[in-house]
C-alpha positions as CSV (number, residue, x, y, z in Angstrom):
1,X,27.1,-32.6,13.1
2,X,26.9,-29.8,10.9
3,X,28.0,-26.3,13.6
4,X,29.4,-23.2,12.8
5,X,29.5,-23.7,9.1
6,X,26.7,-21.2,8.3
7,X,26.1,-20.5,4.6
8,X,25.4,-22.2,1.5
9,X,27.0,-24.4,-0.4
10,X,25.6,-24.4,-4.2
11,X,27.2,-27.1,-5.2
12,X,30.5,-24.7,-5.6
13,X,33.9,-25.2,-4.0
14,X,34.8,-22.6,-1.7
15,X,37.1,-20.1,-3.7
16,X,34.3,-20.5,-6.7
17,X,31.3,-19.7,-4.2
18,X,33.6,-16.8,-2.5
19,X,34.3,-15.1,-5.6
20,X,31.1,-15.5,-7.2
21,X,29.5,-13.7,-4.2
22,X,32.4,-10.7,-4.0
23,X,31.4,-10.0,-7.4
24,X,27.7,-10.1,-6.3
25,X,28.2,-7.9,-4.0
26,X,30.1,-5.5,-5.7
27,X,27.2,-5.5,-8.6
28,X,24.6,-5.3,-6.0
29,X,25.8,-1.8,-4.6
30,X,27.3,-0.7,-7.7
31,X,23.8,-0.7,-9.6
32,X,21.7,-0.8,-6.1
33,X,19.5,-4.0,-7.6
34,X,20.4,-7.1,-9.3
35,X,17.9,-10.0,-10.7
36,X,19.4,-13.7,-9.8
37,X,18.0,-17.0,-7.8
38,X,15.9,-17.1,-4.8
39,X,18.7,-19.7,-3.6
40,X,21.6,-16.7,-4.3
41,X,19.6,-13.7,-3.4
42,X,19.2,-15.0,0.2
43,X,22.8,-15.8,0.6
44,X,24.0,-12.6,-0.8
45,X,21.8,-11.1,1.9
46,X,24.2,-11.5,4.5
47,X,27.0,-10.3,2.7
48,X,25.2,-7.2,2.0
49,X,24.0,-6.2,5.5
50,X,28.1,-7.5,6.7
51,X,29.4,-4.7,4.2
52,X,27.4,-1.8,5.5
53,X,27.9,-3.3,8.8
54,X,31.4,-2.4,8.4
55,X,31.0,1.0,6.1
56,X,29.0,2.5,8.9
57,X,31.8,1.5,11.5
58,X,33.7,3.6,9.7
59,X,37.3,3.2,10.8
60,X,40.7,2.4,9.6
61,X,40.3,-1.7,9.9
62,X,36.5,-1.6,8.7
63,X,37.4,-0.2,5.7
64,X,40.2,-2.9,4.9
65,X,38.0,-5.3,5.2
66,X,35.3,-4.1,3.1
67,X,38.4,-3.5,0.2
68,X,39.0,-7.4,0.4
69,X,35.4,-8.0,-0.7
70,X,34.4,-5.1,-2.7
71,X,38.1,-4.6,-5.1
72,X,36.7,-1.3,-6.4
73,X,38.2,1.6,-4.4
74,X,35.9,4.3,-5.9
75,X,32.8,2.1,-4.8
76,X,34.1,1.6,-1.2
77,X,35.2,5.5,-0.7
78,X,31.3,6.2,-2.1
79,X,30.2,3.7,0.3
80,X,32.0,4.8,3.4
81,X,31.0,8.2,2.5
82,X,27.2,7.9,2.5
83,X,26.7,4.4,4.6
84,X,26.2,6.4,7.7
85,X,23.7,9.2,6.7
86,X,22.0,6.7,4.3
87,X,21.9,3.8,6.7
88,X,21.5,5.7,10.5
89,X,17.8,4.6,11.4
90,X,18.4,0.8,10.7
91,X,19.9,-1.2,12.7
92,X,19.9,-4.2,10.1
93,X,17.7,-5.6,7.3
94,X,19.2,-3.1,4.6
95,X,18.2,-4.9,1.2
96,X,14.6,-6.6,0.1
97,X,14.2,-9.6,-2.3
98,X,10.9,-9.9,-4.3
99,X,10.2,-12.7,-6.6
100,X,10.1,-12.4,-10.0
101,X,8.9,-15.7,-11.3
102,X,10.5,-18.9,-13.0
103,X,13.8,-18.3,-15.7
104,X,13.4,-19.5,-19.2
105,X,15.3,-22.4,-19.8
106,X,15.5,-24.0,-16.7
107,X,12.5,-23.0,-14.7
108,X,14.7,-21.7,-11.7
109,X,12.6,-19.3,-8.9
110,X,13.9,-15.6,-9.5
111,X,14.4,-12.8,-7.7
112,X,15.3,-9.4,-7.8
113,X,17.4,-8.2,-4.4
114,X,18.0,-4.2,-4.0
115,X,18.9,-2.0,-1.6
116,X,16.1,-0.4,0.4
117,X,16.8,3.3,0.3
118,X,18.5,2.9,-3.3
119,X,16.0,5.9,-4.6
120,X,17.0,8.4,-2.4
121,X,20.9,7.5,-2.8
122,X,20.7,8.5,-6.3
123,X,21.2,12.2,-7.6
124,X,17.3,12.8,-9.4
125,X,15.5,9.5,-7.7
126,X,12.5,10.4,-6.4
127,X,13.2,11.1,-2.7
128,X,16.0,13.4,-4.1
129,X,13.6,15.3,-5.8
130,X,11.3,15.4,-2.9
131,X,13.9,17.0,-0.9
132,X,15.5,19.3,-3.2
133,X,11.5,20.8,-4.4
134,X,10.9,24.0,-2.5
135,X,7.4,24.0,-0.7
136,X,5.3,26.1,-3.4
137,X,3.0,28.7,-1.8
138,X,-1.0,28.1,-3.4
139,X,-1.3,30.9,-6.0
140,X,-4.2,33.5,-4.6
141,X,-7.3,33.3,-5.8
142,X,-9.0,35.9,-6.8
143,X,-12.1,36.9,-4.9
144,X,-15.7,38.4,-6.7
145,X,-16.3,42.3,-6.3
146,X,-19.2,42.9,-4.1
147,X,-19.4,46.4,-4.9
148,X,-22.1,47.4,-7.3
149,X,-21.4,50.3,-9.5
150,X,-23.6,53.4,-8.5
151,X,-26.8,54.7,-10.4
152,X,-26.2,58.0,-13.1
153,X,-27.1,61.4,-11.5
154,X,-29.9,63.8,-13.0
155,X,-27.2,66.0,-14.6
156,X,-25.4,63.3,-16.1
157,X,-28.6,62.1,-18.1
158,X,-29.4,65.3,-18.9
159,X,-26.0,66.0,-20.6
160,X,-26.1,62.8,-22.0
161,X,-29.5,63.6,-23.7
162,X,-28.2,67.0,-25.0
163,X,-25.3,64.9,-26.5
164,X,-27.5,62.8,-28.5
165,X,-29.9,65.8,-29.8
166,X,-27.1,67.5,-30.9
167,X,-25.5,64.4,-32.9
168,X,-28.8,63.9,-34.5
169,X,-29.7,67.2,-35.4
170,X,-27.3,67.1,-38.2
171,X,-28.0,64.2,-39.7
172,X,-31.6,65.5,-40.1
173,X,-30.6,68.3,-42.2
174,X,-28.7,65.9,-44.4
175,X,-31.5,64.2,-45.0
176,X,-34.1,66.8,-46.1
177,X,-31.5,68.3,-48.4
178,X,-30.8,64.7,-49.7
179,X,-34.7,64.6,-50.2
180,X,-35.0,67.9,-51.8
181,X,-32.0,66.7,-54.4
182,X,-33.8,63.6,-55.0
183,X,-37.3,65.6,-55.8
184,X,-37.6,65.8,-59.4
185,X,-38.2,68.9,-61.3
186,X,-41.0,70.7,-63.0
187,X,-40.5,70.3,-66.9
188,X,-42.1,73.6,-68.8
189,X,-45.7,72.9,-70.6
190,X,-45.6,73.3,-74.0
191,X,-49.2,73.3,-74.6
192,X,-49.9,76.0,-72.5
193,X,-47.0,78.8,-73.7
194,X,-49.2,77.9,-77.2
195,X,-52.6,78.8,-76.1
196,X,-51.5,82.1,-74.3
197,X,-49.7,83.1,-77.7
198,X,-52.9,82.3,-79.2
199,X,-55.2,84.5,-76.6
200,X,-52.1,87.4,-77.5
201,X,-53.5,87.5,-81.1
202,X,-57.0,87.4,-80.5
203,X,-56.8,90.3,-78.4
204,X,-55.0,92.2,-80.7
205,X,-57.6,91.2,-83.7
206,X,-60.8,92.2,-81.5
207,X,-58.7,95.3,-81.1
């Protein structure tokens, strides 16, 4: 009988199937999602939800342990550092695997596994940004003026009236003199300076 030798095999020896899944692992929270096999991607499950296990413990002997899985110092510290703020209202079930579809050549089921929360772990994801974005106040609108503009008095028509007689009045007296310009003049008769210097000499014959 088969008891208390939980995991997979995948027709790996034991040192190839632990180190394959260390560096796992260390890709899965390094880059928060990685695309492999349904088969893998439910195994590495449970490393995954061990490691923060541990990283949100916290102590001394915790973080040994994680260091002889994950062999990247900076990746542990960053984990240790945010496991417990990032990680604080769940209990377990920290990554998600969704299927992808078949591979290529050998028409293997794949699936991409990533953290939960990896947005918001990020500087600039999009529950950083949600965060960090003040709460804009609505711009005010403007409202429509009710008030009506009140009706001209007597004495304001009246002076406006005088205005406008007075700025036409000189532009009459251009015009007549314009028309009297334009008018052509009388050109002297000749014919009749001749027949009065005629009626001069008659007189003074009869005389």
């Amino acid at each position: 009988m088969r008891h208390r030798k939980s995991g997979l095999k995948i027709g790996r020896t034991a040192s190839h199937r632990q180190s394959m899944f260390k560096n796992m692992v260390t890709s899965l929270f390094k880059h928060d999602r990685i695309r492999t096999t349904d088969v893998k991607a439910k195994e590495l499950r449970r490393w995954a939800d061990h490691v923060i296990t541990l990283a949100k413990r916290g102590d001394l002997h915790a973080r040994r342990q994680v260091m002889a899985i994950i062999r990247d110092k900076n990746l542990v510290h960053q984990l240790f550092e945010n496991a417990s703020e990032r990680y604080s209202s769940r209990s377990g079930g920290y990554t998600r695997i969704m299927k992808v579809g078949r591979r290529a050549g050998d028409a293997a089921p794949i699936s991409l596994i990533e953290l939960i929360d990896h947005g918001s772990a990020k500087e600039g994801g999009p529950a950083a940004k949600k965060k960090q974005a003040p709460a804009q106040a609505p711009a005010p609108t403007a409202e429509p003026s009710t008030a009506t503009s009140a009706p001209p008095s007597g004495e304001q028509l009246k002076n406006a009236t005088e205005e406008t007689q007075a700025a036409a009045a000189p532009e009459k007296s251009e015009t007549t003199s314009a028309v009297s310009d334009s008018e052509p003049k009388e050109i002297p008769d000749g014919d009749k300076d001749d027949q009065s210097s005629h009626e001069s000499k008659d007189d003074k014959k009869s005389e």
